[in-house]
C-alpha positions as CSV (number, residue, x, y, z in Angstrom):
1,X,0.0,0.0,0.0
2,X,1.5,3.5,-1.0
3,X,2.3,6.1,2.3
4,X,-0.7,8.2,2.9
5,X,0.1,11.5,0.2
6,X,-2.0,13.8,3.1
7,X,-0.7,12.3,6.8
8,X,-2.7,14.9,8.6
9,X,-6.4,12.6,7.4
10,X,-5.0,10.9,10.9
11,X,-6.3,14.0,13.0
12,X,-9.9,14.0,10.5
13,X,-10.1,10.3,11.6
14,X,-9.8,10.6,15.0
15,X,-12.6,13.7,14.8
16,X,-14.8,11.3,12.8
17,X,-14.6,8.8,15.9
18,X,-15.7,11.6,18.1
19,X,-18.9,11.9,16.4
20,X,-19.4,8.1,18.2
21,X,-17.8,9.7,21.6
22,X,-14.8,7.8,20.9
23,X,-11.5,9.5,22.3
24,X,-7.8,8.3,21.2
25,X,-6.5,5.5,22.8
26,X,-3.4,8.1,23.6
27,X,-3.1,11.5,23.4
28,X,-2.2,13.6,20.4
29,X,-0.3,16.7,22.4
30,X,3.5,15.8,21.8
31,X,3.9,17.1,25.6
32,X,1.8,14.6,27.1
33,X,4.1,11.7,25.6
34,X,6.7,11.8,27.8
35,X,4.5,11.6,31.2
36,X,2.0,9.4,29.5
37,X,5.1,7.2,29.6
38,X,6.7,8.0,32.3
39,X,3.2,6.9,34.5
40,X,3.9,3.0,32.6
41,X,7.6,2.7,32.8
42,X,9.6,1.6,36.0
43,X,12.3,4.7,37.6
44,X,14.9,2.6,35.8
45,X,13.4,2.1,32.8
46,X,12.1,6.1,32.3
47,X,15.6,6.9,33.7
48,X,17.0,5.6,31.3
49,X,14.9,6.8,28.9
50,X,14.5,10.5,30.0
51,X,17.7,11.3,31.6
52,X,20.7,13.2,30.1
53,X,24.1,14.0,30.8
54,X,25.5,15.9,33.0
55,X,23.2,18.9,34.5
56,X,20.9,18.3,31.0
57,X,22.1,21.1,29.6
58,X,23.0,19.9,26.0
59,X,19.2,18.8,26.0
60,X,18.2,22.0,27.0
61,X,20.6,23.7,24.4
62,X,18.9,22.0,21.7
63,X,15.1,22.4,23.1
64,X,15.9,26.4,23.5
65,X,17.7,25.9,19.7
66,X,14.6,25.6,17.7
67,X,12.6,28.6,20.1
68,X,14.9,30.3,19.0
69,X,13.4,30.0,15.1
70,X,10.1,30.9,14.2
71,X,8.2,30.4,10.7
72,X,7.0,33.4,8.5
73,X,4.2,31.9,6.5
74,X,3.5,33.1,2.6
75,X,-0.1,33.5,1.8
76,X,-2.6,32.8,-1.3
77,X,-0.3,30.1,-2.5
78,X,-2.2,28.4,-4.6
79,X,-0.8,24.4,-4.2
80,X,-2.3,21.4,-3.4
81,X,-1.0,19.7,-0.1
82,X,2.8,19.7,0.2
83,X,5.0,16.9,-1.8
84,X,7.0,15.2,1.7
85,X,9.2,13.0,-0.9
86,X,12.6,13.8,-0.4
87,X,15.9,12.4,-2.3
88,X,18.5,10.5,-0.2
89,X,21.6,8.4,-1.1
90,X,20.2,8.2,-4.7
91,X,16.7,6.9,-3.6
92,X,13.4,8.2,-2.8
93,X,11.8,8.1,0.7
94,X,8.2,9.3,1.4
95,X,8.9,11.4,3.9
96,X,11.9,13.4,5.4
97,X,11.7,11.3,8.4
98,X,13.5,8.3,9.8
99,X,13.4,6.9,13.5
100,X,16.5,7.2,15.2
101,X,18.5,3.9,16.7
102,X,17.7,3.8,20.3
103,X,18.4,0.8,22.3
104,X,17.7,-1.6,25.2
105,X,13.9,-1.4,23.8
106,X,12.3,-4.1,26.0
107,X,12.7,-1.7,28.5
108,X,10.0,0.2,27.5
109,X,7.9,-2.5,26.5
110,X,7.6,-6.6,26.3
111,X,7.8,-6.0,22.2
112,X,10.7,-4.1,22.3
113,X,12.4,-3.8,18.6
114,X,9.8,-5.7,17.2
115,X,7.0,-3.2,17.8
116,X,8.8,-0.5,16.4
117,X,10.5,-1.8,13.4
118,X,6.8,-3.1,12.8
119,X,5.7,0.6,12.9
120,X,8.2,2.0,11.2
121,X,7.1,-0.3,7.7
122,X,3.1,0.5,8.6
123,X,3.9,4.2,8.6
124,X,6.9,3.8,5.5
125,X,9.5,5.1,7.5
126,X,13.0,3.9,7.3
127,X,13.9,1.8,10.7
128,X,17.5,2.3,11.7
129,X,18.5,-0.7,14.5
130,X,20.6,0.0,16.9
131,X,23.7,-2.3,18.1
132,X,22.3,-1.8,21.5
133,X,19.1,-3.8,20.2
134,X,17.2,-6.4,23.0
135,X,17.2,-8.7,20.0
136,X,19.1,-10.2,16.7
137,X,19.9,-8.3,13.2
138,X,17.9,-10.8,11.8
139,X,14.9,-11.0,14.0
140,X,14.6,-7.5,13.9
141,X,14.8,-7.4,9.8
142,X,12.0,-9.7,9.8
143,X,9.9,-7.5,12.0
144,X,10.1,-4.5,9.8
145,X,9.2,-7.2,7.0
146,X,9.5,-7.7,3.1
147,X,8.6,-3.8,2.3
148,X,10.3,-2.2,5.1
149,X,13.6,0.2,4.6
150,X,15.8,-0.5,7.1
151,X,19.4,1.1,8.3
152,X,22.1,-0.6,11.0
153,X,23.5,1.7,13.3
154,X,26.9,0.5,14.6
155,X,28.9,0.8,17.9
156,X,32.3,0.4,16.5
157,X,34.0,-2.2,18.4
158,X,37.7,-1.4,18.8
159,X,40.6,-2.4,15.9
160,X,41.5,-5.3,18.1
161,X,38.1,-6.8,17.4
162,X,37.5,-5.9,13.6
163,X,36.0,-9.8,12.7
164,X,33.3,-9.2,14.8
165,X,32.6,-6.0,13.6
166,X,33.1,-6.9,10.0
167,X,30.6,-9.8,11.3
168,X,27.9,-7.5,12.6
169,X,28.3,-5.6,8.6
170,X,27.7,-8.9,6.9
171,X,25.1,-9.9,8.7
172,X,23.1,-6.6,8.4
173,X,24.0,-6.3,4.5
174,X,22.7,-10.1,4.6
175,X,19.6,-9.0,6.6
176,X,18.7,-6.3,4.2
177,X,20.0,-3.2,6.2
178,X,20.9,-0.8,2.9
179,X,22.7,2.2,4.9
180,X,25.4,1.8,7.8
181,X,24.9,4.7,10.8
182,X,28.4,4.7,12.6
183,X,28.1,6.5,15.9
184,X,31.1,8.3,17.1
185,X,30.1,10.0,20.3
186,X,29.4,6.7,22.4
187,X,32.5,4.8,22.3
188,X,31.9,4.9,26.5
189,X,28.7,5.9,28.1
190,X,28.2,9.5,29.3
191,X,28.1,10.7,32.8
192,X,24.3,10.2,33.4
193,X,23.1,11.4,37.1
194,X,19.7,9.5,36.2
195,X,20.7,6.1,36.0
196,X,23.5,6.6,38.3
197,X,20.7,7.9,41.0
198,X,18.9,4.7,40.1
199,X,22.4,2.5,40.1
200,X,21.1,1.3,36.8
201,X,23.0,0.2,33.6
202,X,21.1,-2.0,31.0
203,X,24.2,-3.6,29.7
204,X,25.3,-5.2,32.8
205,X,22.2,-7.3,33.6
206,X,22.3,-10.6,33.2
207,X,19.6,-11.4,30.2
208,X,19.9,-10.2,26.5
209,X,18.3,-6.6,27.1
210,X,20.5,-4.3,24.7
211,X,23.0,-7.2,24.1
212,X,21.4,-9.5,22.0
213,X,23.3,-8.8,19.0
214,X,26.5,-9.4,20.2
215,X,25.2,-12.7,21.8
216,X,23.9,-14.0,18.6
217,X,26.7,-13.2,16.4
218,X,29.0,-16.5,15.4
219,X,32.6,-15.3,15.7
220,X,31.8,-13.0,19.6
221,X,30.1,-16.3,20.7
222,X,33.2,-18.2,19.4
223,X,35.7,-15.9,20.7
224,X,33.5,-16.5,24.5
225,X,33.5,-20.1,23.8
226,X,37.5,-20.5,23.4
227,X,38.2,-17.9,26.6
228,X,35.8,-19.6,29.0
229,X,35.2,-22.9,27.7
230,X,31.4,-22.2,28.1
231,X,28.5,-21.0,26.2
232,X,26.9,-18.0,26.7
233,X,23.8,-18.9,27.7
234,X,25.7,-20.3,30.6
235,X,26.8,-17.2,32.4
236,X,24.8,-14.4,30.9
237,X,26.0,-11.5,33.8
238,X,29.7,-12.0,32.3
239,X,28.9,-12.1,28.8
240,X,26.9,-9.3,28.9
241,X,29.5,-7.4,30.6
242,X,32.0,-8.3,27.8
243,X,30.0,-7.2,24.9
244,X,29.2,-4.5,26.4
245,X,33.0,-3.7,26.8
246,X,33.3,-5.2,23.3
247,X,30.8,-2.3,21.6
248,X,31.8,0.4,24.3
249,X,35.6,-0.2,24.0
250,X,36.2,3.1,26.3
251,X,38.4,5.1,23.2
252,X,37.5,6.3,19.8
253,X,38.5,5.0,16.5
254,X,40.7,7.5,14.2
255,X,39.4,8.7,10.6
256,X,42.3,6.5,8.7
257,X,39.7,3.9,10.4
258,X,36.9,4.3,8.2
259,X,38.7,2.4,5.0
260,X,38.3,-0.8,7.0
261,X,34.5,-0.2,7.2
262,X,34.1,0.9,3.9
263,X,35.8,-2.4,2.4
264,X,33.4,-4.1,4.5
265,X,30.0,-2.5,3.4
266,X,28.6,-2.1,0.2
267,X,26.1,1.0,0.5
268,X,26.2,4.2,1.6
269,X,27.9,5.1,5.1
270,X,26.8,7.7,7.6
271,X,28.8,9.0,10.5
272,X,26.9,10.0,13.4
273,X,27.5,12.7,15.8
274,X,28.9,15.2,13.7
275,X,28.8,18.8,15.5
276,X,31.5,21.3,13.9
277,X,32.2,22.1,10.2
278,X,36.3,20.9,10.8
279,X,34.6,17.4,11.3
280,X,31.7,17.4,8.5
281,X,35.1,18.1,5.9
282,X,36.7,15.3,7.2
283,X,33.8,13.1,6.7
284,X,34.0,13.8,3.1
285,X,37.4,13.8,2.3
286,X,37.2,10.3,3.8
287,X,34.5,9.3,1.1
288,X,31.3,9.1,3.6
289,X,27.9,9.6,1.9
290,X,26.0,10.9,4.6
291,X,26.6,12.8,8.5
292,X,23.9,13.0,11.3
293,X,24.4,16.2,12.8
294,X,23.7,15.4,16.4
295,X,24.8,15.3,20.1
296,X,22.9,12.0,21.0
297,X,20.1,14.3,22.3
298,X,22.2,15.4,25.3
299,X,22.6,11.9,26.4
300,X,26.7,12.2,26.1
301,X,28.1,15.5,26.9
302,X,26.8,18.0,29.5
303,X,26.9,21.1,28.4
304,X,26.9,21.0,25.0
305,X,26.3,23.3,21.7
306,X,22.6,22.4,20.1
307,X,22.6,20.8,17.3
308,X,20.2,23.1,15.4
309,X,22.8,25.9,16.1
310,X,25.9,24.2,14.5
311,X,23.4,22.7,11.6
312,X,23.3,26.1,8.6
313,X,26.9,26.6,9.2
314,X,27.7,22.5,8.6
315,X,25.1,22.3,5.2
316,X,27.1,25.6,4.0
317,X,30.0,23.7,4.5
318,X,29.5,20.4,3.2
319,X,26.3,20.1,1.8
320,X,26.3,19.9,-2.0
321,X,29.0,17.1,-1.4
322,X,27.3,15.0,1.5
323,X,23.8,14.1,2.4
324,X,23.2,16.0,5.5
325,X,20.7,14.3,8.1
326,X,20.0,15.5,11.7
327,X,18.6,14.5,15.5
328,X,18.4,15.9,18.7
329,X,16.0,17.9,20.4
330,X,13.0,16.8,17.6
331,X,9.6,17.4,19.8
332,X,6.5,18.2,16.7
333,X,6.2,18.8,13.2
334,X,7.3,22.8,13.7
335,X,10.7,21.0,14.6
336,X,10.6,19.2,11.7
337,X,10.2,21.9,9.7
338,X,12.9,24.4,11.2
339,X,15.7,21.3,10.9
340,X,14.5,20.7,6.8
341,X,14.4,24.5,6.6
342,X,18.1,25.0,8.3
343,X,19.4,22.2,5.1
344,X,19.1,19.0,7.0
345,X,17.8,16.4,4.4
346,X,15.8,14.1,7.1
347,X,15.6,14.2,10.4
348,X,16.0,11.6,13.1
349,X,13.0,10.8,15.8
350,X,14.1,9.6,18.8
351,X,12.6,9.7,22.3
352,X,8.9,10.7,20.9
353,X,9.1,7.5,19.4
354,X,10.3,5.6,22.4
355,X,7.3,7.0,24.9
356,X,5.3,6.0,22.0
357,X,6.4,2.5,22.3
358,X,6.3,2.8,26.3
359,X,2.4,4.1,25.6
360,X,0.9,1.1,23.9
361,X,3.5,-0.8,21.8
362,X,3.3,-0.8,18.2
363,X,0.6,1.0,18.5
364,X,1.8,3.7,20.2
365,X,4.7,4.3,18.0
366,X,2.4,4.1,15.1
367,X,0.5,6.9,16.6
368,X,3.7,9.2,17.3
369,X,4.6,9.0,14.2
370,X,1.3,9.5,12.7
371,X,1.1,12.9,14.7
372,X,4.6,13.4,13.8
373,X,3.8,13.0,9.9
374,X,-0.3,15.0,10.5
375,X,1.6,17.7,12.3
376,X,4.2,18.1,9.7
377,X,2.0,18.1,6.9
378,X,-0.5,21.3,7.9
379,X,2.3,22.8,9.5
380,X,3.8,23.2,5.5
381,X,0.6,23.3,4.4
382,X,-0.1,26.6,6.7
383,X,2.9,28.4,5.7
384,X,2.3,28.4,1.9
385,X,5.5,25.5,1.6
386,X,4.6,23.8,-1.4
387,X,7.3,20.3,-0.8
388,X,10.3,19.6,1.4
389,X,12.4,20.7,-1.9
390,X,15.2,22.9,-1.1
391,X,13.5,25.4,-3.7
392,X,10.7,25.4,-1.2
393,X,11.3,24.7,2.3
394,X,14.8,26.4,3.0
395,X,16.0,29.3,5.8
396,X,13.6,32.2,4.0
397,X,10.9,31.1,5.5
398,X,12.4,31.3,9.0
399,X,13.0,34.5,11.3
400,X,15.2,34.6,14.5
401,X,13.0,34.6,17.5
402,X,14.6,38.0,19.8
């Protein structure tokens, strides 16, 4: 079935179901997500979820970044409802919007990576996985199904351990992943008060939650076989310490490091966590196709430049030679807008999603992201933007906010 061409028909359907006194199952305001989800999760889990590093102050930088843009609409434009195709890595997508990797999902909810990669093919959104996932490569390809578009974000283990990361490529190029999302801000977790309040780190527990991946990939399994002369399933606490040392190798790869990953996937590369223009040059003169201009929603570094900030001056830089993507701080369609508007060519969902999926599962993603896409589309629609094409939707429609 082809994406809905007008996404905002979801709000006209959930009027028409108020003429029978029928109310959504959850609610459409993007500000009652997070303690709509915060009232179903455990402190550990919403923790998690919520909680940033530092004093928060990166997440507030990038919440106070897109205040400070507002949009100047154009009037008696004569179009019909805007075009939301946009052009990436040679292909078209639907819509300018893809759902950020965020792991440890069974957290949230029983589902976990299932429900969402489900979603994410329902509402024709591409699905990128993280490495952090509460379940396999392969079980999670075949959630997002036959017709789903789906991207493998990768924690880069260190040099030492390059077959099981040219593993973890082969078996996401295998499992139809088309687009490889390197982060480079998370080679060690961030200071993070909130799970440190709650004593609480995912990755040390002793089940598969966010370490699933490593504990169904052949040559990790083989290397814990040979070191401990046991399986894994036999002592799950220090397995899922190691691979979490394995992925989170405390010390970050060099640029000369990206050949070995490009020799190892076939498809376009996208470097993740990109924040200064010195950086985005770099990514192209080492032949990436794509950066995510991003500071892991505040989750890393306290204290912080926004994202949105550093975004115009990155796309002046680099963008007519690199696909520019971004994330962090996304809360509504106006957001949406403002990043497309600043040059980004999609932008990255992350926690909206996730309270979704906290909310009601499958379901409840499905519903952010309808709102996400509703909101989106009248909020082009009412400023006179005819399509998300650059000739369109770029920085005159915006005014800084004094």
């Amino acid at each position: 079935m082809p994406p809905n061409p007008t996404p905002y028909t979801y709000g006209n359907a959930i009027y028409s179901n108020g003429l029978s006194d029928e109310r959504p199952r959850f609610p459409p305001h993007p500000h009652d997500w997070e303690p709509t989800a915060q009232a179903r999760l455990s402190a550990d889990s919403f923790g998690y979820l919520h909680g940033s590093a530092g004093t928060g102050q990166t997440d507030e930088n990038n919440r106070a970044a897109f205040r400070r843009w507002g949009i100047a609409p154009s009037r008696l434009v004569a179009a019909d409802y805007p075009d939301l195709r946009t052009q990436l890595f040679g292909e078209e997508y639907p819509y300018p919007i893809a759902l950020a990797p965020v792991g440890v999902q069974k957290i949230f909810h029983r589902d976990g990576e299932a429900a969402v990669a489900r979603a994410a093919a329902e509402d024709h959104l591409p699905y990128i996985l993280s490495t952090a996932a509460s379940m396999s490569i392969e079980e999670a390809a075949a959630a997002n199904g036959d017709q789903g578009r789906r991207w493998f974000q990768l924690y880069w283990p260190g040099q030492e351990d390059n077959a099981i990361t040219a593993s973890l490529l082969h078996r996401a190029q295998a499992a139809g992943y088309t687009v490889l999302v390197v982060t480079l801000d998370t080679y060690i977790l961030g200071w993070r008060p909130s799970d440190l309040g709650n004593a609480y780190n995912p990755f040390l527990r002793a089940d598969n939650v966010g370490v699933e991946i490593g504990f169904s990939d052949p040559v990790w399994r083989r290397r814990f076989r040979e070191q401990h002369g046991m399986e894994v399933e036999e002592d799950l606490g220090t397995a899922a310490k190691e691979w979490a040392q394995t992925v989170f190798p405390g010390k970050s790869h060099g640029w000369e490091d990206l050949q070995f990953l490009k020799e190892h996937w076939k498809g376009p590369i996208v470097l993740k966590g990109i924040q200064t223009v010195r950086d985005a040059q770099l990514a192209v003169q080492h032949g990436m196709d794509g950066i995510v201009v991003s500071n892991h929603g505040g989750r890393q570094q306290d204290g912080g430049v926004a994202s949105l900030d550093v975004l115009p001056e990155i796309v002046d830089a680099v963008g007519e030679q690199i696909e520019v993507l971004f994330d962090s701080g996304v809360r509504c369609g106006a957001d949406i807008v403002k990043a497309l508007a600043l040059g980004a060519k999609m932008v990255l969902i992350g926690r909206p999603y996730v309270y979704g999926l906290a909310m009601g599962g499958q379901a409840g993603v499905s519903h952010v992201l309808k709102c996400l896409l509703g909101d989106l589309d009248l909020t082009l629609h009412l400023s006179g933007v005819p399509s998300v094409k650059r000739e369109h939707l770029n920085r005159s429609i915006l005014r800084e906010v004094k």
